[in-house]
N, CA, C and O atoms as a GROMACS GRO file, in nm:
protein
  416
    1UNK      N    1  -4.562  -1.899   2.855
    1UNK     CA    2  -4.441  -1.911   2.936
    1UNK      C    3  -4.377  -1.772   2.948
    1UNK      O    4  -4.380  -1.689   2.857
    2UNK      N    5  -4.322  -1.755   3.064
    2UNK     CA    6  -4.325  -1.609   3.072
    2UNK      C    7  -4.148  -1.621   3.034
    2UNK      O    8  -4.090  -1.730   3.035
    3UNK      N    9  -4.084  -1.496   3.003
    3UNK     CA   10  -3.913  -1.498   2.980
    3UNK      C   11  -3.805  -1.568   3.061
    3UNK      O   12  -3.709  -1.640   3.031
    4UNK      N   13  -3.850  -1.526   3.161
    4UNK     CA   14  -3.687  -1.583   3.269
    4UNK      C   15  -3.754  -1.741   3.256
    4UNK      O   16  -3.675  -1.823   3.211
    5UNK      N   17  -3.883  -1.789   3.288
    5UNK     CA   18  -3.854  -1.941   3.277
    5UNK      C   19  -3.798  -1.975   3.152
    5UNK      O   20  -3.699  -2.048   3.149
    6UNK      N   21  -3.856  -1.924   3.030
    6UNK     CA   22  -3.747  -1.970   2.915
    6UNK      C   23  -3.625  -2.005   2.914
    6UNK      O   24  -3.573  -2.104   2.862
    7UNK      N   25  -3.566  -1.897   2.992
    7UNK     CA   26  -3.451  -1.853   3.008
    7UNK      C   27  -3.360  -1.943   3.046
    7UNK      O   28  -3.261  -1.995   2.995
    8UNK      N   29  -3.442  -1.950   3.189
    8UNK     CA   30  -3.345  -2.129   3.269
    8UNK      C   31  -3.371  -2.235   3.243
    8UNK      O   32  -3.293  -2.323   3.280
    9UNK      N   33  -3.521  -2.280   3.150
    9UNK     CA   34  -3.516  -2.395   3.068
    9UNK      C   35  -3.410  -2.375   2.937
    9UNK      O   36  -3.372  -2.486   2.900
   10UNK      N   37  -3.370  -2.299   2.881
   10UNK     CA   38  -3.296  -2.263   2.783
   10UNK      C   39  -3.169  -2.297   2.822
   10UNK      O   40  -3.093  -2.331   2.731
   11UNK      N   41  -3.112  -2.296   2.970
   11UNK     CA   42  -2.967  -2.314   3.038
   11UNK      C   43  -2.951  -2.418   3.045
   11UNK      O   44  -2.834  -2.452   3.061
   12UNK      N   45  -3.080  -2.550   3.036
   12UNK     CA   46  -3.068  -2.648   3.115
   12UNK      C   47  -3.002  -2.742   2.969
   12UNK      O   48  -2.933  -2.834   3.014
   13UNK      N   49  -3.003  -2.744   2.864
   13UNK     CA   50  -2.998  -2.761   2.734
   13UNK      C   51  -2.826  -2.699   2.658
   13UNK      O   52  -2.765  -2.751   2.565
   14UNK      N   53  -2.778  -2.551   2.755
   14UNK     CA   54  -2.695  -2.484   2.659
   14UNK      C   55  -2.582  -2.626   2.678
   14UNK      O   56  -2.576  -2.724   2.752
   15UNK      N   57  -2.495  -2.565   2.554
   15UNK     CA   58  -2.395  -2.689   2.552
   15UNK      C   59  -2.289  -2.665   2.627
   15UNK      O   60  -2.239  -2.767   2.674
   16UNK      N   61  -2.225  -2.544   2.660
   16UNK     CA   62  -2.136  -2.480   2.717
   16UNK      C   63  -2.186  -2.398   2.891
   16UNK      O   64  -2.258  -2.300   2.909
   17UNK      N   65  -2.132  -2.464   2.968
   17UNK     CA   66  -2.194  -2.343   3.093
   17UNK      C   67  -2.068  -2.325   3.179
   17UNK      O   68  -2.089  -2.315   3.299
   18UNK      N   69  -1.946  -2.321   3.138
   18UNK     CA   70  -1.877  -2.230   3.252
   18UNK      C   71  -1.841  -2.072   3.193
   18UNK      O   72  -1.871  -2.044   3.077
   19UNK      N   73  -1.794  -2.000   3.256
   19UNK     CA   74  -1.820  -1.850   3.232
   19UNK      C   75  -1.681  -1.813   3.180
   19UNK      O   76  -1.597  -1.766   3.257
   20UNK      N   77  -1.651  -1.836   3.031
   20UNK     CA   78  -1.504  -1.838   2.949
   20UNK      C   79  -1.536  -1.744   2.854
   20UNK      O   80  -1.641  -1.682   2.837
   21UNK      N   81  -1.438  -1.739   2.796
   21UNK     CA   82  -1.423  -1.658   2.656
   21UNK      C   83  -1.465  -1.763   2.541
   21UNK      O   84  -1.501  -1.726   2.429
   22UNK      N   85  -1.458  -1.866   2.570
   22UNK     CA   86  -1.466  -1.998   2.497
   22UNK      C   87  -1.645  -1.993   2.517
   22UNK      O   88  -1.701  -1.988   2.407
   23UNK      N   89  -1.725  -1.994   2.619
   23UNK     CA   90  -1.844  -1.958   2.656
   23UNK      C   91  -1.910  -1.870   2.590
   23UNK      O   92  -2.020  -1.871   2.533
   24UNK      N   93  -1.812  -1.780   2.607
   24UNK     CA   94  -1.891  -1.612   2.526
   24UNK      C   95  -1.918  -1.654   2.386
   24UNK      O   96  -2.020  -1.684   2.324
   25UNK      N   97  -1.791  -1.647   2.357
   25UNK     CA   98  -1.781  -1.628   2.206
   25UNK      C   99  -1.865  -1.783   2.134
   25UNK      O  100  -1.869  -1.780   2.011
   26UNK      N  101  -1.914  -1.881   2.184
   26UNK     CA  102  -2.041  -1.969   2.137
   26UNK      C  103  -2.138  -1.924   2.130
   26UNK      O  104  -2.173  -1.913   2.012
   27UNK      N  105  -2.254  -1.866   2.243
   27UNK     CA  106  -2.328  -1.819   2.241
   27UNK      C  107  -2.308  -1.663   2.191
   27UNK      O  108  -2.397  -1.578   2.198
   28UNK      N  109  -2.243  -1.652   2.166
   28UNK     CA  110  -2.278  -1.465   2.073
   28UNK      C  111  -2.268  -1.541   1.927
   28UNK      O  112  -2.374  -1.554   1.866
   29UNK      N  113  -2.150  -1.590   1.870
   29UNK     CA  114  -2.156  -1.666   1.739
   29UNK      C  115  -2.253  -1.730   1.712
   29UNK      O  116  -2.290  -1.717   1.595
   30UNK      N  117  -2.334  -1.822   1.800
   30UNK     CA  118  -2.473  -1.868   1.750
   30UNK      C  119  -2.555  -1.776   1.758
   30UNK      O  120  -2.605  -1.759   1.647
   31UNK      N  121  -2.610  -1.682   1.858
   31UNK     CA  122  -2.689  -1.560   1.791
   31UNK      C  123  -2.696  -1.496   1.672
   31UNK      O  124  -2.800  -1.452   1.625
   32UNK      N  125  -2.558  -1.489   1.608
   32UNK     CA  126  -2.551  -1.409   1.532
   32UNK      C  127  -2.564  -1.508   1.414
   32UNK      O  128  -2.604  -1.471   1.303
   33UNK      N  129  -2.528  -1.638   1.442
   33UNK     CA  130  -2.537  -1.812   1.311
   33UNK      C  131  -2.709  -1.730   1.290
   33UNK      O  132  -2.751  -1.657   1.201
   34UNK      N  133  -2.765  -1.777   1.399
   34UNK     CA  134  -2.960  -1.761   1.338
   34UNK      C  135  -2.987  -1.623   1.347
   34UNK      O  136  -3.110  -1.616   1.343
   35UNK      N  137  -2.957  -1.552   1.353
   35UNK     CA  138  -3.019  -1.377   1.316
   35UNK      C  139  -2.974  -1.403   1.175
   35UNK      O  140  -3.058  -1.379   1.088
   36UNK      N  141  -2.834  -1.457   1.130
   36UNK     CA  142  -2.816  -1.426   0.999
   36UNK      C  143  -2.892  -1.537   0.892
   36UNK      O  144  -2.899  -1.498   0.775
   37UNK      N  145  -2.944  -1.660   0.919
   37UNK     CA  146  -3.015  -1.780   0.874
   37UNK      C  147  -3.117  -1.711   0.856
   37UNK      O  148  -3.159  -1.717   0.740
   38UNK      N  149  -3.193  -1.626   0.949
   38UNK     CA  150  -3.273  -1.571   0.949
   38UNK      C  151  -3.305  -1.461   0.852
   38UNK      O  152  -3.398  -1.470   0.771
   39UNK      N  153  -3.207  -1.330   0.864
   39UNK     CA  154  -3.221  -1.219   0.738
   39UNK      C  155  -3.246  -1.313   0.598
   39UNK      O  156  -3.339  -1.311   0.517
   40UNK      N  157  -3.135  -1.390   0.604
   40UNK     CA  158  -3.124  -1.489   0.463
   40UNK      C  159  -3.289  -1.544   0.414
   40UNK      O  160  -3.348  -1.541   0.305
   41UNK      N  161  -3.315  -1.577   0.507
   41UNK     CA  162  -3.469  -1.656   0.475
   41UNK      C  163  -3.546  -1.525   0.426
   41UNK      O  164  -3.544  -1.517   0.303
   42UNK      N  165  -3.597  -1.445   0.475
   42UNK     CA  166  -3.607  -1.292   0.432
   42UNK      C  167  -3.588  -1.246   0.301
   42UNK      O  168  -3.675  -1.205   0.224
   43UNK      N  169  -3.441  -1.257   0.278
   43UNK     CA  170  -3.390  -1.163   0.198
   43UNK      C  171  -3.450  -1.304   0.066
   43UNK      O  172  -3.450  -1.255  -0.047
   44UNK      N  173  -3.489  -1.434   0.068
   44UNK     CA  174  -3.492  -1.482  -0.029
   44UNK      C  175  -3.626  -1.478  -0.061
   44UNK      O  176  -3.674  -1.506  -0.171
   45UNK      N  177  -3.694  -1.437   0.057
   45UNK     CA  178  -3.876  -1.427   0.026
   45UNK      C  179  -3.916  -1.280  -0.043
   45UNK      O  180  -4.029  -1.243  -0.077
   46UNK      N  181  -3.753  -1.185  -0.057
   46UNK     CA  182  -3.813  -1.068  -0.082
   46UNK      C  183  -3.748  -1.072  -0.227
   46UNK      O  184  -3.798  -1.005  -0.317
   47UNK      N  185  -3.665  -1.131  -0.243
   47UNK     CA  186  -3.571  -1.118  -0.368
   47UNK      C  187  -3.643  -1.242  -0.464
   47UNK      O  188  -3.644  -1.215  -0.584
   48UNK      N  189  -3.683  -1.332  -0.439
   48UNK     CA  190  -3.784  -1.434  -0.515
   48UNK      C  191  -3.935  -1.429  -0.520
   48UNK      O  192  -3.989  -1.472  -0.622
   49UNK      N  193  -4.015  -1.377  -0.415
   49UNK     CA  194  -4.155  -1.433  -0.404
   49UNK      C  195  -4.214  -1.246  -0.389
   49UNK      O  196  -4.330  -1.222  -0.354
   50UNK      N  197  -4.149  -1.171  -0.410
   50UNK     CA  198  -4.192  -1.046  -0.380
   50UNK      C  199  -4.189  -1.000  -0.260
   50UNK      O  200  -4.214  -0.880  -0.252
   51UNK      N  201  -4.169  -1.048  -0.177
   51UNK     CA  202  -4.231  -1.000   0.016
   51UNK      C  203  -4.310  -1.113   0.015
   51UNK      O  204  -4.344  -1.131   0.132
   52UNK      N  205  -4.360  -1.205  -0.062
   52UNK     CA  206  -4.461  -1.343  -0.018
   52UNK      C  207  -4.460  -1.445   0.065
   52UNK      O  208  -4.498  -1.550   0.014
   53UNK      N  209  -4.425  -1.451   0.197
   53UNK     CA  210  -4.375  -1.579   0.257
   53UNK      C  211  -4.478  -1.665   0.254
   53UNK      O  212  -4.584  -1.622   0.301
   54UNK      N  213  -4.476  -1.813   0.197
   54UNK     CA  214  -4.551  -1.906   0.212
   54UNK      C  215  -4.571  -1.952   0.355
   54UNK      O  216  -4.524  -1.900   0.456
   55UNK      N  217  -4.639  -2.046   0.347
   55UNK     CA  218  -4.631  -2.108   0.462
   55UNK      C  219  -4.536  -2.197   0.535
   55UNK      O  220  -4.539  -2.209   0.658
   56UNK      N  221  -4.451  -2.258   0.459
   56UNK     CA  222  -4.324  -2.305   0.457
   56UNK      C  223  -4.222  -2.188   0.489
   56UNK      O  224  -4.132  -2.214   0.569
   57UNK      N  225  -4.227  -2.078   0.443
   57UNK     CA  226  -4.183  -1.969   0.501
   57UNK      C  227  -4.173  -1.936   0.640
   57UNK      O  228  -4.067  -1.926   0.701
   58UNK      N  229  -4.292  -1.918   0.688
   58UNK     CA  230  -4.369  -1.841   0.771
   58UNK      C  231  -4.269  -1.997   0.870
   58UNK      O  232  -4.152  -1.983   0.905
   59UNK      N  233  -4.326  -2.088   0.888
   59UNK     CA  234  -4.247  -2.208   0.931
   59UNK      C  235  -4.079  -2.200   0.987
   59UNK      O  236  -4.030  -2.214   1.099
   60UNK      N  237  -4.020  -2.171   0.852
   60UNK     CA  238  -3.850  -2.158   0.889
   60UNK      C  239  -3.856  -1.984   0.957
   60UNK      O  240  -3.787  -1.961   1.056
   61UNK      N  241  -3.931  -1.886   0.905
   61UNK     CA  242  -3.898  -1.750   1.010
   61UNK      C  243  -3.945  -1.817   1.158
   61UNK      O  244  -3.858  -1.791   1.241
   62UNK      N  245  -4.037  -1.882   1.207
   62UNK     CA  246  -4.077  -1.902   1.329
   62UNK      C  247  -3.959  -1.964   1.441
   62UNK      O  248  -3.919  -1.923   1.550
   63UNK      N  249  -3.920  -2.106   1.339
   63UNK     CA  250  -3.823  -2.194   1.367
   63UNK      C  251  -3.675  -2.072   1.405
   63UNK      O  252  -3.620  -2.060   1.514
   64UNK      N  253  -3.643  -1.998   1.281
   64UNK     CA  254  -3.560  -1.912   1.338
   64UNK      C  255  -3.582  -1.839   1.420
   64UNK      O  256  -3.539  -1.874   1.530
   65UNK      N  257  -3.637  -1.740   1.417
   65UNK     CA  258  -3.686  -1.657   1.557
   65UNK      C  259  -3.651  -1.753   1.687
   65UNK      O  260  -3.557  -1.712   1.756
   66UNK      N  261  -3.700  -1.848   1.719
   66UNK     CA  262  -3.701  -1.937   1.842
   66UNK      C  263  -3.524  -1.990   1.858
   66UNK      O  264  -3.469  -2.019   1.964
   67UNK      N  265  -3.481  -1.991   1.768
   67UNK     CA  266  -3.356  -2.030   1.775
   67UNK      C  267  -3.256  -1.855   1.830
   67UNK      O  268  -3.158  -1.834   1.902
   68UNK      N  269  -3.343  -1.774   1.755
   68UNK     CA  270  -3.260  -1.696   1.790
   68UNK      C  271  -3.275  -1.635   1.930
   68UNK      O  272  -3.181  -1.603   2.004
   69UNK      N  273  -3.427  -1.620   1.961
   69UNK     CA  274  -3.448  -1.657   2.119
   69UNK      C  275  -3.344  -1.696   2.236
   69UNK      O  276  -3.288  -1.636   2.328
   70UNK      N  277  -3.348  -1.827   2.184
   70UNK     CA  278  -3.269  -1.930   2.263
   70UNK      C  279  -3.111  -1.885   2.271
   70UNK      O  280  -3.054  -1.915   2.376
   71UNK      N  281  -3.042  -1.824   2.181
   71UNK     CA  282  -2.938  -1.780   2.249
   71UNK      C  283  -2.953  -1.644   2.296
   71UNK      O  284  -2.862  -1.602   2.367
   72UNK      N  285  -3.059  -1.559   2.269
   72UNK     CA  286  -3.090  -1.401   2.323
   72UNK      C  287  -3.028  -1.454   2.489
   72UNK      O  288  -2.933  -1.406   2.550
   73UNK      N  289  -3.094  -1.535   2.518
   73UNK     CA  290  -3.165  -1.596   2.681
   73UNK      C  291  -3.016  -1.689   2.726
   73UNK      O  292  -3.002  -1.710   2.847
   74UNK      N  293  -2.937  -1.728   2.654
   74UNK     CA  294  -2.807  -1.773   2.704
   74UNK      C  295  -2.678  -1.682   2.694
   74UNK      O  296  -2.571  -1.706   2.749
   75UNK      N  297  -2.703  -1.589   2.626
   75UNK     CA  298  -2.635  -1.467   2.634
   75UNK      C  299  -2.604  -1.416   2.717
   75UNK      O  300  -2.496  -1.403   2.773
   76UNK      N  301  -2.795  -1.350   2.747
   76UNK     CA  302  -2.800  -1.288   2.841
   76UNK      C  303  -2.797  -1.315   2.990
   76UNK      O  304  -2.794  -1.230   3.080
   77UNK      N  305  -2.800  -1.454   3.004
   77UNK     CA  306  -2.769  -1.580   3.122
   77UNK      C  307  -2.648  -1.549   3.157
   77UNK      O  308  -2.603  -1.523   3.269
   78UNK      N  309  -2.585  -1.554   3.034
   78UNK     CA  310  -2.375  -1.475   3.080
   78UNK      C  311  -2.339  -1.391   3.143
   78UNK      O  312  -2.224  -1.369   3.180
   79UNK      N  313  -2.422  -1.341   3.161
   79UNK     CA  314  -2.433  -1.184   3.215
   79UNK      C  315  -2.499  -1.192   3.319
   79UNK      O  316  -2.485  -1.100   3.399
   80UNK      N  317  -2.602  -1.314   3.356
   80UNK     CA  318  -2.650  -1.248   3.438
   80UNK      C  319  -2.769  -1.155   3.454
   80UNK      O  320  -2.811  -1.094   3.552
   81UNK      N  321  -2.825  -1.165   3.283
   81UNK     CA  322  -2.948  -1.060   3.278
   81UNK      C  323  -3.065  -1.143   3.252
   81UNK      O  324  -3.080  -1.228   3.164
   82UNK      N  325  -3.159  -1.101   3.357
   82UNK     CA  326  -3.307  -1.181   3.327
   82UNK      C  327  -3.397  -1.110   3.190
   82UNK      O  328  -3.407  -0.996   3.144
   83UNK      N  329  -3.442  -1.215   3.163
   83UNK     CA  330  -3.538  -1.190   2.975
   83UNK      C  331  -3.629  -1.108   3.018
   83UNK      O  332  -3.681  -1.045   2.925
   84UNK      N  333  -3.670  -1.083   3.125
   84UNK     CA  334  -3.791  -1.041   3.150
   84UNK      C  335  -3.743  -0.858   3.172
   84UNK      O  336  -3.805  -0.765   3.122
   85UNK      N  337  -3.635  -0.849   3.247
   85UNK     CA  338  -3.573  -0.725   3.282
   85UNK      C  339  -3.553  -0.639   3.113
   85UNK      O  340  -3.608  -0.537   3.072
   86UNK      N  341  -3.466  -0.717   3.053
   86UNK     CA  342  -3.432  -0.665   2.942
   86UNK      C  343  -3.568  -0.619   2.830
   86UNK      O  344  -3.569  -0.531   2.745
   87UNK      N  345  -3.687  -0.726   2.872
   87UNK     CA  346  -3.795  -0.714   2.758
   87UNK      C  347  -3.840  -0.550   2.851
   87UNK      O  348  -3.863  -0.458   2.773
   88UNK      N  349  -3.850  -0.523   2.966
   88UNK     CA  350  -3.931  -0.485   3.024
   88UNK      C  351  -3.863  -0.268   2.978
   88UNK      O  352  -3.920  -0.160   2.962
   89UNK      N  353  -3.726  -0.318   2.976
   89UNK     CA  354  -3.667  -0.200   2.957
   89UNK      C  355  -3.708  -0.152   2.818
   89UNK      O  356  -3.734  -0.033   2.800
   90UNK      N  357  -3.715  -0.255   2.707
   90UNK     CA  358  -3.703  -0.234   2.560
   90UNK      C  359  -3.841  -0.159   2.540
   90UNK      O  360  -3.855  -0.057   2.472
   91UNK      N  361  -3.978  -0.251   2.640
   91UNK     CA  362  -4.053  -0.207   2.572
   91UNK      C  363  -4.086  -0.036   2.615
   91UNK      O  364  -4.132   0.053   2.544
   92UNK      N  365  -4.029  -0.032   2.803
   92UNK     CA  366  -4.034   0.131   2.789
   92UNK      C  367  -4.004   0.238   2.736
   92UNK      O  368  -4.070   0.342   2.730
   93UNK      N  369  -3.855   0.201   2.676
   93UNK     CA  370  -3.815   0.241   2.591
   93UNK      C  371  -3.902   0.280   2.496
   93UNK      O  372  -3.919   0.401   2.484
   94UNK      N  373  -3.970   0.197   2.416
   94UNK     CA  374  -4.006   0.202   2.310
   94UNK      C  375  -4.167   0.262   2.316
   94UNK      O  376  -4.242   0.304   2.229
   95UNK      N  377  -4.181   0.246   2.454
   95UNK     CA  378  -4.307   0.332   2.488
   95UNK      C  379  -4.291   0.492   2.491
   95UNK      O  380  -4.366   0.576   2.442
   96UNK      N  381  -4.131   0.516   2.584
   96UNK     CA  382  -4.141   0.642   2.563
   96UNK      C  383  -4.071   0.753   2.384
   96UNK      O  384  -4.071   0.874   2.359
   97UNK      N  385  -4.046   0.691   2.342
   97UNK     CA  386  -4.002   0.706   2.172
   97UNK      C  387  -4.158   0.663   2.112
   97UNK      O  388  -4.140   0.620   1.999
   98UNK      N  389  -4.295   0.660   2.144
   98UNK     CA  390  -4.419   0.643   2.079
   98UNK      C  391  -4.460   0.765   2.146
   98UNK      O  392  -4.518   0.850   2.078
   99UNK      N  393  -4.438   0.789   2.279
   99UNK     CA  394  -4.502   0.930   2.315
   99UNK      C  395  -4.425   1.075   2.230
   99UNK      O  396  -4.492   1.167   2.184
  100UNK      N  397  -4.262   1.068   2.222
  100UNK     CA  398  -4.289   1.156   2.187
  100UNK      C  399  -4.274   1.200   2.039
  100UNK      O  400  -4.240   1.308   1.992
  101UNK      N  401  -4.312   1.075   1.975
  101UNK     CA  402  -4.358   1.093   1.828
  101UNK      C  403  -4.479   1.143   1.776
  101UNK      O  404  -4.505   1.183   1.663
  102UNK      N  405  -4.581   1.132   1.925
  102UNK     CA  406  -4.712   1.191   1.918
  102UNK      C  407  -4.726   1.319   1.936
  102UNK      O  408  -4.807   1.388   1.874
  103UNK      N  409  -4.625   1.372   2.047
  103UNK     CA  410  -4.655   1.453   2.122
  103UNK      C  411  -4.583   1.603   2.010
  103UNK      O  412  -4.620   1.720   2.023
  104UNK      N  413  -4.456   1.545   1.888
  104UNK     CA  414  -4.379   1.658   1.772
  104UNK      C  415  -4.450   1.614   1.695
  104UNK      O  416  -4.448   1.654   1.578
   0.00000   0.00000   0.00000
């Protein structure tokens, strides 16, 4: 599935869709609810199991990630920004910060 369809299947689901402060501040607070569910799961696979994520692990990081997805894509719906635009910038970005790590 490529980003922007995510994106507007992701809208069709959000709980909130008029364009408020009441709007905003849900979807940024839930981004930030599962990014932080998330470090947590992390920080307990590194502080208990060594860096070991089981498979049950590996499970709740996935589950999070996707959650955190899902408001990346209603966020950025607020705005007005397609998933695909934003992935497309990050990864040039990040293409041109690989060149010139090669190049010094």
């Amino acid at each position: 599935m490529e980003l922007n369809e995510f994106q507007r299947k992701a809208l069709l689901s959000v709980a909130l869709k008029q364009k408020d402060v009441v709007t905003l501040a849900h979807r940024s607070l839930g981004l930030a609810g599962e990014a932080g569910e998330l470090a947590n799961i992390v920080k307990k696979i590194i502080r208990d199991k060594n860096g070991q994520a089981t498979n049950e692990d590996i499970q709740k990081i996935s589950e999070k990630l996707g959650d955190t997805l899902y408001y990346v894509a209603v966020l950025a719906a607020y705005y007005d920004l397609p998933l695909d635009d934003i992935a497309a910038k990050v990864l040039s970005k990040s293409e041109a910060f690989r060149r010139s790590r090669q190049a010094g």
